[in-house]
C-alpha positions as CSV (number, residue, x, y, z in Angstrom):
1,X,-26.4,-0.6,6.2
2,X,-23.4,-2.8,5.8
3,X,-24.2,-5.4,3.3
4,X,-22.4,-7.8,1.1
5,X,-22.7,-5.6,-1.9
6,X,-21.5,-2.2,-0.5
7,X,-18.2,-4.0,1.4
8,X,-17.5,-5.0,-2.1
9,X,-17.7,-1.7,-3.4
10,X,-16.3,0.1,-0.8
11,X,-13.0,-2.5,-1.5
12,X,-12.9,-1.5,-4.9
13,X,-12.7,2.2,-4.2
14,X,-10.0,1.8,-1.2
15,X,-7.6,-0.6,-3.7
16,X,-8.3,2.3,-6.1
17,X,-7.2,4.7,-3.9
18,X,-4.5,3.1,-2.2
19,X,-3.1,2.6,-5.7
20,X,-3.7,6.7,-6.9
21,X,-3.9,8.0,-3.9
22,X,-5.8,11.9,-3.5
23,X,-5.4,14.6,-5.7
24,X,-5.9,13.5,-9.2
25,X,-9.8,14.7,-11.1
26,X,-13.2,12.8,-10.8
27,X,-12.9,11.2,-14.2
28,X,-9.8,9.4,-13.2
29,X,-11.2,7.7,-10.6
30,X,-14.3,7.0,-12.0
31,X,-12.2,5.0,-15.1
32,X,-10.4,3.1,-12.3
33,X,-12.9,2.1,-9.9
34,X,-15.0,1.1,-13.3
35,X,-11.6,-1.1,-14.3
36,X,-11.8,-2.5,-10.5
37,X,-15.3,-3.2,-10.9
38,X,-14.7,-4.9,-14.0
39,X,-11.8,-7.0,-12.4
40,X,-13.5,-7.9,-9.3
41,X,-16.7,-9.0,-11.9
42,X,-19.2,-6.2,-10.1
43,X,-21.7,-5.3,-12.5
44,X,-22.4,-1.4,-13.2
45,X,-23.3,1.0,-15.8
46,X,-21.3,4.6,-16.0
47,X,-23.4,7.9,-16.4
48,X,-26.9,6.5,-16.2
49,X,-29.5,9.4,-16.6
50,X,-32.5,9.6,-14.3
51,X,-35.5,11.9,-14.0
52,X,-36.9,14.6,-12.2
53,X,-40.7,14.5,-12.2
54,X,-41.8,17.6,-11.2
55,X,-45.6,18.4,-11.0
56,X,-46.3,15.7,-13.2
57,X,-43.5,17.5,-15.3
58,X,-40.6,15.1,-16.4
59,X,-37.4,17.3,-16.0
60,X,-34.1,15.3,-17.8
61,X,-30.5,15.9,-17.8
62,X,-29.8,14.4,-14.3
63,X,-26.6,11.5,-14.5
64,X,-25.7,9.2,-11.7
65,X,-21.6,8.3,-12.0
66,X,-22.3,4.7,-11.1
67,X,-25.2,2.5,-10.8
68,X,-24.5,-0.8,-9.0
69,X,-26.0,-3.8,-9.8
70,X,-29.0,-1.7,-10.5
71,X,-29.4,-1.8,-6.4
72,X,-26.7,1.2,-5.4
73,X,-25.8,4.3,-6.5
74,X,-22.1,5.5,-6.6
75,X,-21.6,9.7,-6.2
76,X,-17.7,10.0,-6.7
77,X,-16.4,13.1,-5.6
78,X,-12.6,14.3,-5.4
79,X,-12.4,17.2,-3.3
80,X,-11.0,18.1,-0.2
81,X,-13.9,18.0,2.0
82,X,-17.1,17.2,1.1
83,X,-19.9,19.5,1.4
84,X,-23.8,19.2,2.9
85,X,-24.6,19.9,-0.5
86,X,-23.2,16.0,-1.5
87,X,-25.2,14.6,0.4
88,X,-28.3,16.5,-0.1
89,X,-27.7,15.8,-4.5
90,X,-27.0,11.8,-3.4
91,X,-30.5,11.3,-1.6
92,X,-32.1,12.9,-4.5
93,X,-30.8,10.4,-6.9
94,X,-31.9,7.8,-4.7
95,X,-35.6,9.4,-4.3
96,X,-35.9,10.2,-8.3
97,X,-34.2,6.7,-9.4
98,X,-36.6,5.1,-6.6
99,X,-33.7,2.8,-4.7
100,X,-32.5,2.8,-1.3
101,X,-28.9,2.7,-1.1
102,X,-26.3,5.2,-2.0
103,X,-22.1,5.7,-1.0
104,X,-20.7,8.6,-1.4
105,X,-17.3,8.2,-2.2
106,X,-14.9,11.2,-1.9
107,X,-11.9,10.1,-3.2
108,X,-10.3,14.0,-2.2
109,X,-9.6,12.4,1.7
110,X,-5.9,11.3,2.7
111,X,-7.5,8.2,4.2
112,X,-10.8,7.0,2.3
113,X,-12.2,5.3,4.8
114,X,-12.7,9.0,6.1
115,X,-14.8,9.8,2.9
116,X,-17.2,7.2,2.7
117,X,-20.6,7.5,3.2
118,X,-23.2,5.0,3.4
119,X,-26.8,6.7,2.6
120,X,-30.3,4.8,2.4
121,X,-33.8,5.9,2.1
């Protein structure tokens, strides 16, 4: 799945981390790879809520961290390892938002590039 867009983003989030390194909370680096984005003129929106339709039912109070470009959906995390459950959350964003890409970004790793993950539906 290695497209134009997501090497862009995935270069935003290793500057941000080589700069911060692990260890600090979620927020952080969400504000810093937003500033990156900004600097590197990547368009996104922060917190975008999505909805759960359940049996016809619309179920709110769902938030993606990042939408790209309206095309890919950012899930930060800053933990040490990152669990099934990460996954599992980021592929139902993309099935209730209705895209097809997703990175999963755990920002927790001593070496990023070992907590990246490229998901697509």
């Amino acid at each position: 799945m290695g497209d134009q867009l997501t090497e862009r983003i995935i270069g935003a989030a290793i500057e941000v981390h080589r700069l911060l390194g692990p260890g600090l909370l979620e927020s952080i680096y969400e504000e810093a790879l937003c500033h990156e984005f900004t600097l590197r003129e990547i368009e996104f929106e922060r917190q975008v809520e999505i909805d759960f339709i359940y049996k016809g039912h619309t179920i709110k109070g769902q938030r993606l961290d990042i939408l790209v470009e309206k095309e890919v959906i950012i899930e930060l995390k800053a933990a040490s390892r990152l669990l099934e459950v990460a996954m599992a959350q980021t592929l139902s964003y993309l099935r209730a938002a209705g895209l097809k890409r997703a990175l999963l970004i755990n920002f927790g790793e001593k070496r990023l590039v070992d907590g990246i993950k490229r998901l697509s539906l």
